[in-house]
DSSP file (Angstrom, degrees, kcal/mol; ACC not computed):
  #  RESIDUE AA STRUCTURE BP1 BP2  ACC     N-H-->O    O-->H-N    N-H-->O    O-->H-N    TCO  KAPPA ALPHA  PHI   PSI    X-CA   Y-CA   Z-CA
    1    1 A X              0   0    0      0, 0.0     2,-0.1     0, 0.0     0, 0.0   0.000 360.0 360.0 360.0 138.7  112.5  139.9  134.3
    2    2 A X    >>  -     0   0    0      1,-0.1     4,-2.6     4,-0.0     3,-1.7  -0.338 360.0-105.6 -78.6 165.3  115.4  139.2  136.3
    3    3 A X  H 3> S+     0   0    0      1,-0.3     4,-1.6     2,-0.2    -1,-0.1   0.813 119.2  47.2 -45.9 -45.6  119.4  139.7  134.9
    4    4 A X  H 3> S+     0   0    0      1,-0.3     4,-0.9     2,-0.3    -1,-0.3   0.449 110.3  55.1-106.2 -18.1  120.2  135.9  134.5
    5    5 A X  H <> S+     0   0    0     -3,-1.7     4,-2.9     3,-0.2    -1,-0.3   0.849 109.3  42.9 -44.1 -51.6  117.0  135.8  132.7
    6    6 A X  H  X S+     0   0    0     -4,-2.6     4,-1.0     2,-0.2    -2,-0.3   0.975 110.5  57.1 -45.8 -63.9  118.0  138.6  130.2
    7    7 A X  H >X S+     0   0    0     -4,-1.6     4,-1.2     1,-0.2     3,-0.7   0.838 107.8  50.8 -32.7 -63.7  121.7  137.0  129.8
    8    8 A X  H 3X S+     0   0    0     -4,-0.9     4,-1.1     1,-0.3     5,-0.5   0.929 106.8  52.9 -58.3 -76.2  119.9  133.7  128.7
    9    9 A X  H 3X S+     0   0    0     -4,-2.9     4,-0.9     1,-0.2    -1,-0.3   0.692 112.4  51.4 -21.6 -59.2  117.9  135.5  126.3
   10   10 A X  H <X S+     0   0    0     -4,-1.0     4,-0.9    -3,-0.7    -2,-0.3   0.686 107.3  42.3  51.2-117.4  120.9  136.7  125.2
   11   11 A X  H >X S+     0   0    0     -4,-1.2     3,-3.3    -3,-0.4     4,-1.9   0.950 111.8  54.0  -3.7 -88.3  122.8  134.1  124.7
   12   12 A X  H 3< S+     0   0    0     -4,-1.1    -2,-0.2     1,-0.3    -1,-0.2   0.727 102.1  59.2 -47.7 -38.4  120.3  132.4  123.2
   13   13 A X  H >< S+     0   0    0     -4,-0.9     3,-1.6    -5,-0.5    -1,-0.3   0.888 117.0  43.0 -63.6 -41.3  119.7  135.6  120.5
   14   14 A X  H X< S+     0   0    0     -3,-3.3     3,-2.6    -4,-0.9    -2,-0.2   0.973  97.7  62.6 -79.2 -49.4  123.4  134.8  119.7
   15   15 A X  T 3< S+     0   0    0     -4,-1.9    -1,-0.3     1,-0.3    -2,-0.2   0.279 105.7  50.6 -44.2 -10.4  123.6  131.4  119.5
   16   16 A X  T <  S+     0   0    0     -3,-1.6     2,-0.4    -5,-0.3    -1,-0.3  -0.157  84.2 115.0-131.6  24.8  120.9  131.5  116.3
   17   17 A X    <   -     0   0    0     -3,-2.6    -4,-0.0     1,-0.1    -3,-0.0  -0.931  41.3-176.8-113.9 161.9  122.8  134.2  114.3
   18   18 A X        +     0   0    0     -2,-0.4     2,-0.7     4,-0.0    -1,-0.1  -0.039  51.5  95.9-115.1  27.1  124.2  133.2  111.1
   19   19 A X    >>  -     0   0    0      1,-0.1     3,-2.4     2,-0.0     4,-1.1  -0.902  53.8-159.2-118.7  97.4  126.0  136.3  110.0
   20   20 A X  H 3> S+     0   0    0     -2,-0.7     4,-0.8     1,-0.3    -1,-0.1   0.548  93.6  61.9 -86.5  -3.0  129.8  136.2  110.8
   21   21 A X  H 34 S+     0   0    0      2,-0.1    -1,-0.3     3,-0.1    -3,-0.0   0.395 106.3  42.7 -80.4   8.7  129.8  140.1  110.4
   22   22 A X  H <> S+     0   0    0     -3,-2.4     4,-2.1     3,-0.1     3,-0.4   0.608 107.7  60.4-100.1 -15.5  127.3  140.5  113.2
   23   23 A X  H  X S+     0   0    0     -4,-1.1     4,-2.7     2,-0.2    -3,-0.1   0.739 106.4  42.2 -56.2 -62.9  129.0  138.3  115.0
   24   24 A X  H  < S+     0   0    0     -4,-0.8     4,-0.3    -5,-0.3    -1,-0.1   0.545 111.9  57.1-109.7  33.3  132.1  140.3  115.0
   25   25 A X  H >> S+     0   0    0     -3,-0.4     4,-2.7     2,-0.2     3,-0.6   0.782 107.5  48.7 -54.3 -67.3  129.9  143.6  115.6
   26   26 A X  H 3X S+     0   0    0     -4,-2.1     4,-3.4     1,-0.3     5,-0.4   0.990 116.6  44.1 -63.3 -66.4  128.7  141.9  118.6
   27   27 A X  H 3X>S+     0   0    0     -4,-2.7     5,-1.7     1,-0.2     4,-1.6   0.660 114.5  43.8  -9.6 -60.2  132.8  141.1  119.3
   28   28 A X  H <45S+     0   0    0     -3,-0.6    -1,-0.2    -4,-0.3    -2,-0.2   0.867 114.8  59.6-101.2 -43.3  134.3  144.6  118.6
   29   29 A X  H  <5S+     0   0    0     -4,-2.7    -1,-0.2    -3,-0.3    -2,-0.2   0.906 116.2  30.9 -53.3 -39.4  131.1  145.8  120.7
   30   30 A X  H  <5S-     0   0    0     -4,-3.4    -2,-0.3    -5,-0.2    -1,-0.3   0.774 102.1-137.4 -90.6 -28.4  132.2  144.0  123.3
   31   31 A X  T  <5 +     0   0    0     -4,-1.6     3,-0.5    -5,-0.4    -3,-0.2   0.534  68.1 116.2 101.6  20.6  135.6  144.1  123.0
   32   32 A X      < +     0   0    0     -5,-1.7    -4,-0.1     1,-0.2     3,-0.1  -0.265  40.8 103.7-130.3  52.3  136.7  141.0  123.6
   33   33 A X  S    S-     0   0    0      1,-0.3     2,-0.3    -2,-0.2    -1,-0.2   0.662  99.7 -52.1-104.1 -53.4  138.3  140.2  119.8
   34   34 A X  S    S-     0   0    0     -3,-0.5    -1,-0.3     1,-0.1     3,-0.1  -0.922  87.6 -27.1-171.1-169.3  141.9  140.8  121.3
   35   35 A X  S    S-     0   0    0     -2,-0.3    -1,-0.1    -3,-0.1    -2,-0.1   0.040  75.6 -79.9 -56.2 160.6  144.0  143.2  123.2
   36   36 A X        -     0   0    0      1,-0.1     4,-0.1     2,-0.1    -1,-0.0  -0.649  41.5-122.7 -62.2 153.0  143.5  147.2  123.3
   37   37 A X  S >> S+     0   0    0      1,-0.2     4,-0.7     2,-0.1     3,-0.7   0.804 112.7  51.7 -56.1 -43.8  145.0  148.7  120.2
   38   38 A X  T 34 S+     0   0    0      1,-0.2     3,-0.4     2,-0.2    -1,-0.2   0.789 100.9  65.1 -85.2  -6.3  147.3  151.0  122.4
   39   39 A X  T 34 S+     0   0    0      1,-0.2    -1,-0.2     7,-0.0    -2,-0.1   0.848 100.2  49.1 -59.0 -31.3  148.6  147.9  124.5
   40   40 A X  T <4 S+     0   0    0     -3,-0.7    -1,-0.2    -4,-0.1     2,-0.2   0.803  93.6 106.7 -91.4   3.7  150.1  146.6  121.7
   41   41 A X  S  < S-     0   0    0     -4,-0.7     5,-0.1    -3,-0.4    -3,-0.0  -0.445  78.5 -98.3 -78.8 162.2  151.8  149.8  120.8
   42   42 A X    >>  -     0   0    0     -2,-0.2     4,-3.7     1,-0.1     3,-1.0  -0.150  35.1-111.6 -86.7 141.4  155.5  150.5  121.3
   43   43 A X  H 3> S+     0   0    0      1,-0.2     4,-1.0     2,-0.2     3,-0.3   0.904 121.4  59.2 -61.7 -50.9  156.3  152.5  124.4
   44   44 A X  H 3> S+     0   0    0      2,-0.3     4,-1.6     1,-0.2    -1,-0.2   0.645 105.9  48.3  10.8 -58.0  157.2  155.4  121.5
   45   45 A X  H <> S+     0   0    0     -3,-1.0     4,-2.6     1,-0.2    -1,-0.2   0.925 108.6  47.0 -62.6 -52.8  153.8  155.3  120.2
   46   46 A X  H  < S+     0   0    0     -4,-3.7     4,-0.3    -3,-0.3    -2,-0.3   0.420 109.1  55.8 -94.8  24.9  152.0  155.5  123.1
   47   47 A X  H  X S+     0   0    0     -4,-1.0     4,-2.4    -5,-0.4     5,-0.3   0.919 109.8  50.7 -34.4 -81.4  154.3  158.3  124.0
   48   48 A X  H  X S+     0   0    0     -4,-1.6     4,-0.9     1,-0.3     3,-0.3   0.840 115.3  37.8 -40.2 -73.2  153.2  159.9  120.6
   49   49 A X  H  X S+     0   0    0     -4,-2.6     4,-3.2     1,-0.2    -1,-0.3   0.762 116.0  54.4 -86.6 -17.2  149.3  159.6  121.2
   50   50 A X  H  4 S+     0   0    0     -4,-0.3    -1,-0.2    -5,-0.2    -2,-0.2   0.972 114.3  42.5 -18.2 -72.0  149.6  160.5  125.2
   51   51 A X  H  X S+     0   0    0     -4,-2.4     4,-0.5    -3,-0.3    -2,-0.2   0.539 114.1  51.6 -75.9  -0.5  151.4  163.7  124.2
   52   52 A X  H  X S+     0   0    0     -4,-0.9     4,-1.4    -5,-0.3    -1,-0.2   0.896 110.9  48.4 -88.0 -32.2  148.8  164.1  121.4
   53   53 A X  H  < S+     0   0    0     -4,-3.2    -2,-0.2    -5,-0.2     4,-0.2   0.368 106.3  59.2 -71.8  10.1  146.1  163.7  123.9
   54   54 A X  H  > S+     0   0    0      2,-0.1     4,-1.4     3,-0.1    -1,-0.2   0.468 108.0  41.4-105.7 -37.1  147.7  166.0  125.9
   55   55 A X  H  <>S+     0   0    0     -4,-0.5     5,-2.0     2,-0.2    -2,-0.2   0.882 103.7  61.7 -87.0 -43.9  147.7  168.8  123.4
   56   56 A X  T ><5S+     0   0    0     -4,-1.4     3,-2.5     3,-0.2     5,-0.2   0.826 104.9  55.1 -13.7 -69.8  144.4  168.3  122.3
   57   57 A X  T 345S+     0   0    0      1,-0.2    -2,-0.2    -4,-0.2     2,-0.2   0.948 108.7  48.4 -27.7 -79.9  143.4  169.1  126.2
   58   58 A X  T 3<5S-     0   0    0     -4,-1.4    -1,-0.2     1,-0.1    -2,-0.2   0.236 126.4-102.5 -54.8  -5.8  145.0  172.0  126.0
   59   59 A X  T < 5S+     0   0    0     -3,-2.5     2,-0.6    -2,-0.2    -3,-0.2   0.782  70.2 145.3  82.4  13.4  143.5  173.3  122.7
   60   60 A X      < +     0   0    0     -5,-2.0     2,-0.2    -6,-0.1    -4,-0.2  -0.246  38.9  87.4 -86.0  40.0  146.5  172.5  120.7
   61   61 A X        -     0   0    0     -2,-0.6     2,-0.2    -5,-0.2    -5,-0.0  -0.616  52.7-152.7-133.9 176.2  145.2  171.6  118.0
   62   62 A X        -     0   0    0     -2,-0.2    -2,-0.0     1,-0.1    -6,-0.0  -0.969  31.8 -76.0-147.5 178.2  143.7  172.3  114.4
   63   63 A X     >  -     0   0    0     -2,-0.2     4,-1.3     1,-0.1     5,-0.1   0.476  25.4-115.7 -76.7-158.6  141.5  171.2  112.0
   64   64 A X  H  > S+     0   0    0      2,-0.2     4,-0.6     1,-0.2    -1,-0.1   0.933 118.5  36.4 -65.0 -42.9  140.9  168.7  109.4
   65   65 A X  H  > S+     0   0    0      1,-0.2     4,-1.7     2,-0.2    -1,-0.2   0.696 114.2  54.3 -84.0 -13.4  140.8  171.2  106.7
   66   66 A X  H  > S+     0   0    0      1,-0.2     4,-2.9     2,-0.2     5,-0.3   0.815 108.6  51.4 -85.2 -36.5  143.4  173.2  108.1
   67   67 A X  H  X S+     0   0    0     -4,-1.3     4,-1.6     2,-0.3    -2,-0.2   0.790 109.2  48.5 -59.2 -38.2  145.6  170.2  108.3
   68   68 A X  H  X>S+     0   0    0     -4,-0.6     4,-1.5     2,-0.2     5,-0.9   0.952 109.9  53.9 -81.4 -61.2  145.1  169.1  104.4
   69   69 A X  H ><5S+     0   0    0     -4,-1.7     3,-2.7     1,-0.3    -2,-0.3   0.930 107.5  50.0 -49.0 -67.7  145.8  172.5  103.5
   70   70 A X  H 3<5S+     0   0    0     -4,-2.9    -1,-0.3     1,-0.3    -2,-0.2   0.858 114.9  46.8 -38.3 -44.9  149.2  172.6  105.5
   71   71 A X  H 3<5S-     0   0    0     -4,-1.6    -1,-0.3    -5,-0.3    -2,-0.2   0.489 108.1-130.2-105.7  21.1  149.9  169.8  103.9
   72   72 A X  T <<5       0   0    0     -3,-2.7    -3,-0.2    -4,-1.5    -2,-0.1   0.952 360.0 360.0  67.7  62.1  148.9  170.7  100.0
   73   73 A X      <       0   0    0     -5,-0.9    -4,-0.2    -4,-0.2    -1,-0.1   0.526 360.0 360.0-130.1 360.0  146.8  167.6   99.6
């Protein structure tokens, strides 16, 4: 089968569900719900998660558990 066949299959698969949480599966899947989350962040924020993804690179990090414990939770 050719692409523009598929789409219309497709389509057509969407157009007969009835489930508004598959529906916004298919959305989130696709992405096309709203903006990126980090667009809408404050140039501050995406400072913050840059330089956290920056550290992370680098091995800067620790864990989940180590993380709970530092903080007595």
């Amino acid at each position: 089968m050719d692409l523009q066949t598929e789409k219309l299959k497709l389509i057509q698969a969407i157009l007969n569900i009835d489930d508004i949480n598959l529906i916004k599966g298919i959305e989130s899947l696709l992405k096309i719900e709203g903006p990126d989350w980090f667009d809408v962040l404050s140039e501050s924020q995406q400072q913050s998660v840059l330089r956290g993804l920056e550290q992370a690179d680098k091995g800067e990090l620790i864990s989940h558990k180590e993380a709970i414990e530092k903080l007595g939770l």
